[in-house]
C-alpha positions as CSV (number, residue, x, y, z in Angstrom):
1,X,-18.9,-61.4,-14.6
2,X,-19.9,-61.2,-10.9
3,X,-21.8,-58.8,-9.8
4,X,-19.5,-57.4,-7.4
5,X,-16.8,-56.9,-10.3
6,X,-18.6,-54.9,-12.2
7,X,-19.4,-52.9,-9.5
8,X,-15.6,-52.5,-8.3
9,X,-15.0,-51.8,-12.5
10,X,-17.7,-48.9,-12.8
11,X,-16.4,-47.5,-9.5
12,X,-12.5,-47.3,-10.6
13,X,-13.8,-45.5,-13.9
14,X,-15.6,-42.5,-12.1
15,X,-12.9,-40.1,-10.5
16,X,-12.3,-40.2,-6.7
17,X,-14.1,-37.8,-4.4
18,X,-11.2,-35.7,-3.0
19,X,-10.1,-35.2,-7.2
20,X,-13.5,-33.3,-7.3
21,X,-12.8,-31.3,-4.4
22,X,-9.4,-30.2,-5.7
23,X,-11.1,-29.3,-9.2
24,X,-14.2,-27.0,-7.7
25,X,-11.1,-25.4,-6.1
26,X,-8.8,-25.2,-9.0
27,X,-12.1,-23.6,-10.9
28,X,-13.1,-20.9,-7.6
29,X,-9.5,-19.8,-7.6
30,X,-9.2,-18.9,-11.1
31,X,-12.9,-17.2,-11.7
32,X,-11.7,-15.9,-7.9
33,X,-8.8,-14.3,-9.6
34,X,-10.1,-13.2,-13.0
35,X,-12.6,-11.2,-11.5
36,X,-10.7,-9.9,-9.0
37,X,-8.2,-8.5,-12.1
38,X,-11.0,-7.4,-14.7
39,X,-12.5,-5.3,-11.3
40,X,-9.0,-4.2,-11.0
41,X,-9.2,-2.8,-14.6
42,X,-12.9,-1.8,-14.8
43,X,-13.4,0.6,-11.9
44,X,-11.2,2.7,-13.0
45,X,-12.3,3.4,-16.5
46,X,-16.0,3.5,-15.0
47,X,-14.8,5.8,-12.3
48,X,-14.0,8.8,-15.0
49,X,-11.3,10.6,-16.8
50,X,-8.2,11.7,-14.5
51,X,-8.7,14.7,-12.4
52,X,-5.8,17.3,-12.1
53,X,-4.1,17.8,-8.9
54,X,-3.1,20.9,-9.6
55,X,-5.0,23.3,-7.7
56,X,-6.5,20.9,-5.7
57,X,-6.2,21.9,-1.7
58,X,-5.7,18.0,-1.0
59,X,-2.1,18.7,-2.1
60,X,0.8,20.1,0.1
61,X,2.6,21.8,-2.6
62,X,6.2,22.2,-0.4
63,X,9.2,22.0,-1.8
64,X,12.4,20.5,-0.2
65,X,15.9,21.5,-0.9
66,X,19.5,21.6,0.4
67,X,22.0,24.4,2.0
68,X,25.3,24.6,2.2
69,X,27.6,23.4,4.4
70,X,28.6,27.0,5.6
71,X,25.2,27.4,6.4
72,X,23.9,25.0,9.0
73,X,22.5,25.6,11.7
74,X,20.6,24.1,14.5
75,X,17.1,25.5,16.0
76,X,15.8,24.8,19.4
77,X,12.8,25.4,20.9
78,X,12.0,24.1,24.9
79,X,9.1,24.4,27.0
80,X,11.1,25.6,29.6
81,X,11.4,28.7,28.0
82,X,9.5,31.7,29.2
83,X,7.9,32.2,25.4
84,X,6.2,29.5,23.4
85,X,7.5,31.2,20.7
86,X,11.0,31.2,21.4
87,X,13.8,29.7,19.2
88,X,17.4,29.6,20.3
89,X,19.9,29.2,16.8
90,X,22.8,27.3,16.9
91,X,24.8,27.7,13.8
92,X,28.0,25.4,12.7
93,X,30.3,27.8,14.5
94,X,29.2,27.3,17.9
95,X,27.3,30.7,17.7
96,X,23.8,31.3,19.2
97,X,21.3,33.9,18.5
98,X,17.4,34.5,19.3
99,X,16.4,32.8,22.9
100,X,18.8,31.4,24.2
């Protein structure tokens, strides 16, 4: 066998360059990701048990509701008023009350 042959033969066994490349990638992206997931899961559990968020001042503890349709109303406030304080109320009638 020529020299040059064997050469060519040992060459074709080995896998190509840019294969290699495309593994250490394949590997990175998937010790990338598990890590990524068990910090996801472990800082949590190392962080400590829950805390209550009752009575906690971090919390704006308003509720929201709804009125009825008999009592809507509009309020208006302007800066062209003489008051900063002053609100003009508009209800569903066409009424006003306050400032005005």
């Amino acid at each position: 066998m020529d020299p040059e042959d064997e050469w060519k033969q040992i060459r074709s066994d080995r896998l190509p360059m840019a294969s290699l490349g495309v593994s250490a990638l394949r590997l990175a992206l998937l010790f990338g990701s598990a890590a990524i997931a068990i910090a996801l899961i472990l800082v949590p559990m190392v962080d400590g048990p829950p805390r209550s968020v009752a009575g906690t001042g971090d919390l704006d503890m308003m509720s929201t509701g709804s009125i009825r349709q008999a009592e809507r109303y509009t309020l208006r406030r302007s800066v062209l008023q003489p008051s900063n304080d002053a609100v003009c109320i508009i209800r569903a009638d066409g009424t006003r009350s306050g400032d005005c």
